[in-house]
Structure formats: structure tokens, C-alpha cells
C-alpha positions in Angstrom: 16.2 -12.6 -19.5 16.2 -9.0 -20.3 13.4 -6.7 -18.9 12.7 -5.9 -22.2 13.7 -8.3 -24.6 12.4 -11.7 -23.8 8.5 -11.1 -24.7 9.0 -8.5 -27.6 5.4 -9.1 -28.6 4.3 -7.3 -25.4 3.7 -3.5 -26.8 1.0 -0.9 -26.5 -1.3 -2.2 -29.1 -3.5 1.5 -29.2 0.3 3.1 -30.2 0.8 0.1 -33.3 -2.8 -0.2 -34.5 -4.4 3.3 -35.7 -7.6 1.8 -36.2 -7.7 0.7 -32.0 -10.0 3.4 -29.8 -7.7 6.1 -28.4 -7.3 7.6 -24.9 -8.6 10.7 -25.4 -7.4 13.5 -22.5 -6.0 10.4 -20.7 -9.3 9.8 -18.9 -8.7 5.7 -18.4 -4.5 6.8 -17.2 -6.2 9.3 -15.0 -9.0 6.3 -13.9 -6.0 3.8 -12.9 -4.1 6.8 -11.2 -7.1 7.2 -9.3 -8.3 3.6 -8.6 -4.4 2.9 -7.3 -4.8 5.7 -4.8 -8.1 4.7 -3.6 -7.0 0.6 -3.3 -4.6 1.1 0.4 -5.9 4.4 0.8 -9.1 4.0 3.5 -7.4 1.2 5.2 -4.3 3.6 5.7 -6.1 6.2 7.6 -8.0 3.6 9.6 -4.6 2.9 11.0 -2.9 6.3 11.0 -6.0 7.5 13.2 -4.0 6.6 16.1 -4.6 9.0 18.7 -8.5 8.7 17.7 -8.0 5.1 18.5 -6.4 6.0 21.6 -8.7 8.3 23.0 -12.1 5.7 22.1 -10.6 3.3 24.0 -9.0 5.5 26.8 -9.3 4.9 30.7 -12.6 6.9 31.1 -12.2 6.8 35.0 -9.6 9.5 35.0 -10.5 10.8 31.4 -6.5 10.6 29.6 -4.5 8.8 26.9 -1.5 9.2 28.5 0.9 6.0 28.1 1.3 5.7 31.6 -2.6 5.1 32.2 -3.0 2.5 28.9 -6.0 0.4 29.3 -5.9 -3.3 28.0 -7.9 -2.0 25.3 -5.4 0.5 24.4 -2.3 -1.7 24.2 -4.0 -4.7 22.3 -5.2 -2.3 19.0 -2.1 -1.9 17.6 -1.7 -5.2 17.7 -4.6 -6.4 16.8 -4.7 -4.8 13.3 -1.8 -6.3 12.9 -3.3 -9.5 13.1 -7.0 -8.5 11.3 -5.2 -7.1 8.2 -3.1 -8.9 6.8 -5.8 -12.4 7.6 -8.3 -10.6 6.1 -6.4 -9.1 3.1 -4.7 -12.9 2.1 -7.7 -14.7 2.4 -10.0 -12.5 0.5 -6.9 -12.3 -2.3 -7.3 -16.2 -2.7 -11.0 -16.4 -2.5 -10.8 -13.8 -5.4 -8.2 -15.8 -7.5 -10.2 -18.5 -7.5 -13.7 -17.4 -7.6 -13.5 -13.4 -8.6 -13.9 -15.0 -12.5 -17.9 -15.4 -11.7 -17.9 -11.6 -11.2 -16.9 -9.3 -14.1 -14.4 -6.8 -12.7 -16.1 -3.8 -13.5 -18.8 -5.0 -11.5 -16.1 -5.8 -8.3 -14.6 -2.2 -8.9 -18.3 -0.6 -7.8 -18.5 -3.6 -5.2 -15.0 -2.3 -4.0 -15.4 1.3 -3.9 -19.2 0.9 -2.5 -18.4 -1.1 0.6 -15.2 1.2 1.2 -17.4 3.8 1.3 -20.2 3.3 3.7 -17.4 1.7 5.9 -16.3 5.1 5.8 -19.7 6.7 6.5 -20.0 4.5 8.9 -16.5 5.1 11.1 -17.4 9.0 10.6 -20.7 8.4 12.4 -19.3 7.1 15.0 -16.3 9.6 15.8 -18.4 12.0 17.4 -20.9 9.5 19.3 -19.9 8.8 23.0 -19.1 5.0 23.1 -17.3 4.8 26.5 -20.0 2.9 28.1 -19.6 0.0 25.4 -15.8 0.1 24.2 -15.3 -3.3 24.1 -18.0 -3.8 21.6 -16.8 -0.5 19.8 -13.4 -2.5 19.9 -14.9 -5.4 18.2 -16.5 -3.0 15.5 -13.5 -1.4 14.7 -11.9 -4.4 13.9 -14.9 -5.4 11.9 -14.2 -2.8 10.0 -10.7 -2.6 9.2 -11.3 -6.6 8.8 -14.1 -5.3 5.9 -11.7 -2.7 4.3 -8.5 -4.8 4.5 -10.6 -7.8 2.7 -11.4 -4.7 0.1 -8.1 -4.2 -0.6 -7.2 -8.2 -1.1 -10.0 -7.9 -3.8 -9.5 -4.7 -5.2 -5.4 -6.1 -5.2 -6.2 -9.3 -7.6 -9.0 -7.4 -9.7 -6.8 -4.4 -11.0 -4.4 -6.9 -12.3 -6.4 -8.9 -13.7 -7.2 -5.7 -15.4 -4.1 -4.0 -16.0 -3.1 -7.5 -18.3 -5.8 -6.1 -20.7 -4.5 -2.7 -21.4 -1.6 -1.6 -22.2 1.3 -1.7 -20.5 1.8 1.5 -19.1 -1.7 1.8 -17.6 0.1 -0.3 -14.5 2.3 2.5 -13.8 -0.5 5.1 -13.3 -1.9 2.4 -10.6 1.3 2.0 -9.3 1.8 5.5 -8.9 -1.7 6.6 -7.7 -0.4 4.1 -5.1 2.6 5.8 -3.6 0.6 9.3 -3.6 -1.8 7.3 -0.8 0.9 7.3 1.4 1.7 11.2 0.3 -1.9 12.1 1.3 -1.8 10.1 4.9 1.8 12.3 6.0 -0.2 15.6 4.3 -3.1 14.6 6.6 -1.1 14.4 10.1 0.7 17.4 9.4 -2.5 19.7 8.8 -4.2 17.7 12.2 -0.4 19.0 13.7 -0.5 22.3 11.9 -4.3 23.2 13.2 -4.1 21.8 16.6 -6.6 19.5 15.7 -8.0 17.4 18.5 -8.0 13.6 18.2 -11.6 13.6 17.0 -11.7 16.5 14.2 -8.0 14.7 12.8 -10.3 11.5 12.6 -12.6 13.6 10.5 -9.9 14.5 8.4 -8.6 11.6 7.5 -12.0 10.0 7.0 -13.6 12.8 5.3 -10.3 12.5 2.4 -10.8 9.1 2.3 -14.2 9.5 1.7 -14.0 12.1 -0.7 -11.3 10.2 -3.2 -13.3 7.2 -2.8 -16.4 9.0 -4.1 -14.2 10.9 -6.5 -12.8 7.8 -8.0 -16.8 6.1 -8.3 -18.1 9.4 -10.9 -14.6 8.6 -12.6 -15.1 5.3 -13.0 -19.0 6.2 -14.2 -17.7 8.6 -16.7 -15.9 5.7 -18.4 -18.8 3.2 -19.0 -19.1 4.6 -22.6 -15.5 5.4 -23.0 -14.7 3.6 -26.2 -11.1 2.6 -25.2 -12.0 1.4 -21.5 -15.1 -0.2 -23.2 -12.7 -2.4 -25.9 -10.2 -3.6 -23.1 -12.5 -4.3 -20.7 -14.4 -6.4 -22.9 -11.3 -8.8 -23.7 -11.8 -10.0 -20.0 -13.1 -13.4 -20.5 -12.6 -14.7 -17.1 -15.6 -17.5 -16.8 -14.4 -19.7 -19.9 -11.1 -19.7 -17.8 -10.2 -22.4 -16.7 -9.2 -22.3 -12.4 -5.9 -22.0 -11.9 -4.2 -25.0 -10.7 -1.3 -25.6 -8.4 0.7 -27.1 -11.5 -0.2 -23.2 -13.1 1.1 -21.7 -10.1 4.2 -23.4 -10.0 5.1 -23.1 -13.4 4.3 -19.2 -13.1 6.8 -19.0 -10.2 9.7 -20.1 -11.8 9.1 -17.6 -14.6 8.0 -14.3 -12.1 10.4 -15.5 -9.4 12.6 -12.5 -9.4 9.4 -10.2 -8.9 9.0 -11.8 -5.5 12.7 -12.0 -4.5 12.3 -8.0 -5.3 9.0 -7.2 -3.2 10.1 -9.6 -0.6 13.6 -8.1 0.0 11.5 -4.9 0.1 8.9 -5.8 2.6 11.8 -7.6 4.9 13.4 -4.0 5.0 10.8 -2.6 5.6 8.9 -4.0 8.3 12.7 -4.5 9.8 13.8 -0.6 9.8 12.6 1.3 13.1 12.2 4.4 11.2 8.7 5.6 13.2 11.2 5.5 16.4 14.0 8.1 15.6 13.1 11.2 16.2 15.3 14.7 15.6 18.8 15.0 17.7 17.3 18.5 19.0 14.0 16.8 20.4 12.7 18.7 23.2 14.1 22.2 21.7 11.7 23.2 19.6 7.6 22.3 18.0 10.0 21.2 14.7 11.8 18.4 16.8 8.7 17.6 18.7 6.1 18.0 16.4 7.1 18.0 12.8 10.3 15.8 12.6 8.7 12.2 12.4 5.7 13.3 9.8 8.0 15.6 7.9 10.8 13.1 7.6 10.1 9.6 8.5 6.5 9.9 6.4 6.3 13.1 3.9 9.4 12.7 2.4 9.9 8.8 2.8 6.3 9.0 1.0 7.3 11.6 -1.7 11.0 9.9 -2.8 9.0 6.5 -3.4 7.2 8.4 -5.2 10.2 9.7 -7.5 11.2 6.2 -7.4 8.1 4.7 -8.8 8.3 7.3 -11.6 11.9 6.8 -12.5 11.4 2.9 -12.9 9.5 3.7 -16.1 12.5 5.6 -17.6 15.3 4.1 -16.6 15.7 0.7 -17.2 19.1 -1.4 -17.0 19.0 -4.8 -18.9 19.5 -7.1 -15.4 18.1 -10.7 -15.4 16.3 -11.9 -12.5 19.6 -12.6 -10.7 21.0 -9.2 -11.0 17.2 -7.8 -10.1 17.7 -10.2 -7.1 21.1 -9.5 -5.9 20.2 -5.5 -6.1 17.3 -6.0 -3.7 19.0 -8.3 -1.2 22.0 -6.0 -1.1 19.8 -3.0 -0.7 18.1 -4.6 2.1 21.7 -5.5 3.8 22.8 -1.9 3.9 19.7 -0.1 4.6 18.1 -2.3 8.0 21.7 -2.0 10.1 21.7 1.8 9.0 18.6 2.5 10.8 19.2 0.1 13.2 22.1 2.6 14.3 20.3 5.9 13.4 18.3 7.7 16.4 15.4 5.3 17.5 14.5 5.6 21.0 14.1 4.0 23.3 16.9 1.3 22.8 18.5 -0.9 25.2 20.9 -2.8 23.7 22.6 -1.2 20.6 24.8 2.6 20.7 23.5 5.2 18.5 26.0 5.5 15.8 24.3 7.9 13.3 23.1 10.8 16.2 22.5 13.6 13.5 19.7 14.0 11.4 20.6 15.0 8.0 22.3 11.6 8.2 19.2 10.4 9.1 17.1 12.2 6.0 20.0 11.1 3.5 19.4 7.8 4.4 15.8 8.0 4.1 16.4 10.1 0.8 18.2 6.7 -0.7 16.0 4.1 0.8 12.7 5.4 0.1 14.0 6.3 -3.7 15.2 2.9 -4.0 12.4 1.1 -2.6 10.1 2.9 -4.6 11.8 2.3 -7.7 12.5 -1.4 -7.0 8.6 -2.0 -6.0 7.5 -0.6 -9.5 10.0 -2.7 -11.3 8.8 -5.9 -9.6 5.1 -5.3 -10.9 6.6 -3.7 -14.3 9.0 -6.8 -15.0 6.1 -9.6 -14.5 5.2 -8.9 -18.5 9.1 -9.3 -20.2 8.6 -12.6 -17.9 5.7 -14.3 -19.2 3.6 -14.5 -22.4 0.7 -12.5 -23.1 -1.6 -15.3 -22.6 0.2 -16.0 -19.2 0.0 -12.3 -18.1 -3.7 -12.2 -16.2 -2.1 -15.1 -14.0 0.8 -14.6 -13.5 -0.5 -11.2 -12.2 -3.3 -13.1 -10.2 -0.3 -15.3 -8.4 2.0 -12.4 -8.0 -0.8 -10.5 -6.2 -1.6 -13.6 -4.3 1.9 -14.4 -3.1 2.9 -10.3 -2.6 -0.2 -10.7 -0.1 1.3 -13.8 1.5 4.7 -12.3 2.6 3.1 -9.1 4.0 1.6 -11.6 5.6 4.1 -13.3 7.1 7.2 -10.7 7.5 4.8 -8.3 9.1 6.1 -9.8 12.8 9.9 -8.4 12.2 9.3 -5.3 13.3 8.7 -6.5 16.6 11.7 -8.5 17.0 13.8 -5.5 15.3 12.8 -2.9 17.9 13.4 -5.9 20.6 17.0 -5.8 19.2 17.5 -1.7 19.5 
């Protein structure tokens, strides 16, 4: 079961057949790029908004967000998203598996980006309106609204590969890339609210307002391609209404093929919700606006963001010949090594375990390897799924990956807790 053996059929068919449309000045590539930043990308600010958050739903009596004053309010929002995202996210996935096919995808792409963005216009508005005499029912909107954008994101998830099995091959790597530049954009967005002294209101703006603007960016891009001959030819082999629903006898014998995909992105999510990396901060902390300030979004966010990055764009040139064990093995002993190493890096507060890696270039190197890794192994997970199946079983078994992917982010997302419980 060779990555790149098993399905040799599967090849770019615009680089075999002269006579197919061409992607002139890469506009489509540049499209996916584009369309894979935009899928996580609101949602992500929503959440990284935190001191926003924190200061709607403050005690107003004596006017602070410090931790020592939290109001109920406060202390349930983190988790609270927690619990709206990942509901909303899985169940609009399945609903779209099963019933997106009535809606031609181009037509859920505006749909998508649309909705994102008044929810976006809509979360501005508010950031400068004065809701302290109603903040439980701004509570209750906020999670309306990261319930709207998560369910987005389930739709926009199962939509762009159903897509992506329609053009060639390497068009899922520019989505998969635009993906890990989200991340790149949230870390560049703290540290300009850090850099500026931006209070909690104009960083809100910020992230918003970037959110908004790629979101509108990525509409006029999509626009621009309606009489693009070569998005116009791929799109129109999507013939999802004759389709027939998938079934769970489908699903099944899709899982045994793309099994290793989900050991893969599994593995990864496990280590990742598992690893307390937003609690170490610098050995120096308290010495300096670098310790203080700049440590956690420089290190723990910028460049875990920018090595999955490298990562994701390394998977598409190097490529060992590993079955689905080997694929398997790699991620599970990757996730072995990597949660205990954090575990025993800097992460405050702790209670239980000793500090065993105090310094913080042992810290970054470890991030360095992780993130690189974890980016790389993520890409390979999606990239595999076509050496796994055959063309005609390539929508699907993208549908059911994208279903299942949804389902364990869904389900390992409580780790973390019982992680930092163990520190």
C-alpha cells in the first residue's frame, strides 16, 4: 500500500491531456489557497479575542477583568465554546454529507463565505456598543454566533472535498496550506494588538476587521472564476444529485481502505489537545516585556504556526513509500514522545509534576520538531486518502474522512483538561 503506487491512475489530468483548459497565472491554486485560509479562519479569531471576551462580560460593579474578580459569565465562555464548536461543526458536517448533494457547491461556497461575513459585521457592531446592562443575552449571542460560524466551517469542511476530488491532485495542497497560514495570521494579529498597546476593544477590531477583509477578498476571487475555463470544466464534473446517499455499508467499506488517514489525524489531535503548550511561559518571566509579553505569541503560536507551515509544504516533496502501518506507527510514536515532553517543559501553574525542561530554547526546539512534524503528518493524512481509494471512491471517501476528522475533534477536545489536571 504505497502512497503512490496503489492507484497509479490517479494523475493531474490538465498535465497528461494538452487539449484540457489550463490554469492560467494559477488563479484556481491561488482560489483554494485562499478558500483554505478563509474555512477556520473567522472562527479562530472569535476565540483568540479573549481579552475582548473578557472585558464584555467583566464584573461591571468594580469595572476589571482581573482573574481574581471573574464573574460566572467570565469563567463559563471558555468553556462553553468548547462545547458550541465542536456540536455545531459535527452536526452541520453530517447534515452536509447527507443532504449538501441538493445544493451545488459553488452555490454553498457563496452560502459559506456570505454568512461568515455578516457574522463578522455583525460581532464588529457590537464591539463598540455598551452591552453591560444585558450580558447574559450578549452571552447567549456570542455563542449564537460562534455556533453559526463553527456550523460554517462543518459545511465549508465536507464541500471543499467534495471539490478537491474533481481537480487535480495538487489543488488539495494549496487548501491545505492556505489552512496553516490561518493560524500564522491569528499569532501575527496578537502580536500587533501587543506591539501597539491595543486595548481589548480596538485588538477585537483587528482581528475582526482581517477576518473580514480575507473573507471578502476570497468572495471577488471566487467571482473572478465563474468564467474561468479550467474551474468551469472541474466544477461541472460534480454530479452530486444522481448520487446515490451514502450508506453505512459505504462508510464502512471506506474505512477500512482510509483507515491510516484517521489513525494519522487522530494521533495528531490526541497530542495536541494533550500538550499544555499555552501554559509555559519564558524561564526569565517577570524580567523583561519579551518574557512577559512576547514569549507565548512569539513561540507557543508564531512559530508553532509557521513550522506547520514548513511541514505542510514539505509533505508534498518528500514522500517515503510507508503503508498505512508504518504511517500509523510514525504518528503514534510521535505523539508518545512529544505529550510527556511538554508535560515536563515550563507550564505553570503545576501541582503535581517537577519541571524537567526549565530553559527555553529546549522549549522552542521542541516546538521546532513538533509543529514541523505535525504539520507535515496532517497534510499527508488528507494527501494519502487518493493512493487509498479509486477515483470513483475519492468524493466519499473524502466526504467520510471529513466527517470522521470532525468527530474526533469532537471527542478528544476534553484532554486538555485532564492534562493540565495532571501538571
Amino acid at each position: 500500500m504505497n502512497t503512490q503506487k496503489d492507484h497509479p491512475q490517479i494523475e493531474e489530468k490538465s498535465d497528461v491531456d494538452p487539449d484540457l483548459p489550463k490554469d492560467r497565472f494559477y488563479v484556481n491554486y491561488i482560489l483554494f489557497f485562499l478558500i483554505g485560509l478563509v474555512h477556520s479562519l473567522p472562527a479562530t479569531f472569535f476565540t483568540t479575542a479573549t481579552n475582548f471576551w473578557m472585558y464584555k462580560f467583566r464584573n461591571t460593579t468594580i469595572d476589571t477583568t482581573d482573574s481574581e474578580f471573574r464573574t460566572d459569565l467570565q469563567a463559563q465562555f471558555s468553556s462553553s465554546l468548547k462545547v458550541v464548536q465542536p456540536i455545531s461543526s459535527l452536526a452541520f458536517q453530517l447534515l452536509t454529507v447527507y443532504y449538501g448533494r441538493y445544493f451545488k457547491v459553488r452555490s454553498r461556497k457563496f452560502f459559506i463565505l456570505i454568512v461568515n461575513m455578516l457574522l463578522c459585521i455583525l460581532t464588529m457592531a457590537f464591539v463598540r456598543v455598551d452591552t453591560d446592562s444585558w450580558q447574559e443575552g450578549f452571552f447567549a449571542m456570542a455563542m449564537a454566533i460562534t455556533a453559526g460560524m463553527n456550523a460554517m466551517t462543518g459545511i465549508f469542511s465536507v464541500t471543499m472535498y467534495t471539490a478537491c476530488a474533481f481537480f487535480p491532485h495538487s489543488y488539495i495542497g494549496a487548501y491545505i496550506i492556505g489552512e496553516g497560514l490561518a493560524s500564522i495570521f491569528t499569532a501575527v494579529a496578537q502580536m500587533i494588538s501587543l506591539a501597539f498597546d491595543l486595548s481589548s476593544q480596538d485588538s477585537a477590531l483587528v482581528y475582526f476587521g482581517i477576518g473580514l477583509g480575507v473573507i471578502v477578498v476570497t468572495i471577488v476571487a471566487l467571482i473572478a472564476t465563474r468564467r474561468n475555463k479550467f474551474y468551469v470544466y472541474h466544477m461541472n464534473r460534480i454530479q452530486e444529485r444522481t448520487d446515490r446517499i451514502i450508506k453505512p455499508s459505504d462508510v464502512f467499506h471506506l474505512l477500512k481502505k482510509i483507515w491510516s488517514s484517521l489513525v494519522i489525524v487522530g494521533c495528531f489531535l490526541i497530542a495536541h489537545d494533550a500538550s499544555p503548550t499555552a501554559l509555559v511561559v519564558s524561564e526569565n518571566e517577570g524580567s523583561g516585556p519579551w518574557s512577559d509579553l512576547y514569549f507565548i505569541p512569539t513561540i507557543t503560536y508564531l512559530l508553532n504556526s509557521s513550522c506547520s507551515l514548513i511541514g505542510r509544504g514539505v509533505s508534498f516533496l518528500v514522500i517515503p513509500k510507508l503503508n498505512g502501518v508504518g504511517w500509523s506507527v510514525l504518528s503514534v510514536i510521535r505523539m508518545l514522545v512529544f505529550v510527556p515532553l511538554f508535560m515536563f517543559c515550563n507550564a505553570q501553574p503545576r501541582k503535581h509534576l517537577s519541571v524537567l525542561l526549565p530553559h527555553d530554547y529546549q522549549y522552542i526546539v521542541t516546538i521546532l520538531v513538533f509543529s514541523t512534524t505535525g504539520g507535515y503528518l496532517l497534510s499527508r493524512c488528507s494527501y494519502n486518502i487518493a493512493n487509498l481509494v479509486t477515483p470513483e471512491e475519492l468524493k466519499k471517501a473524502y466526504q467520510v474522512y471529513s466527517l470522521f476528522l470532525g468527530l474526533q475533534t469532537s471527542v478528544y477536545s476534553p484532554i486538555g483538561l485532564l492534562f493540565v489536571q495532571l501538571l
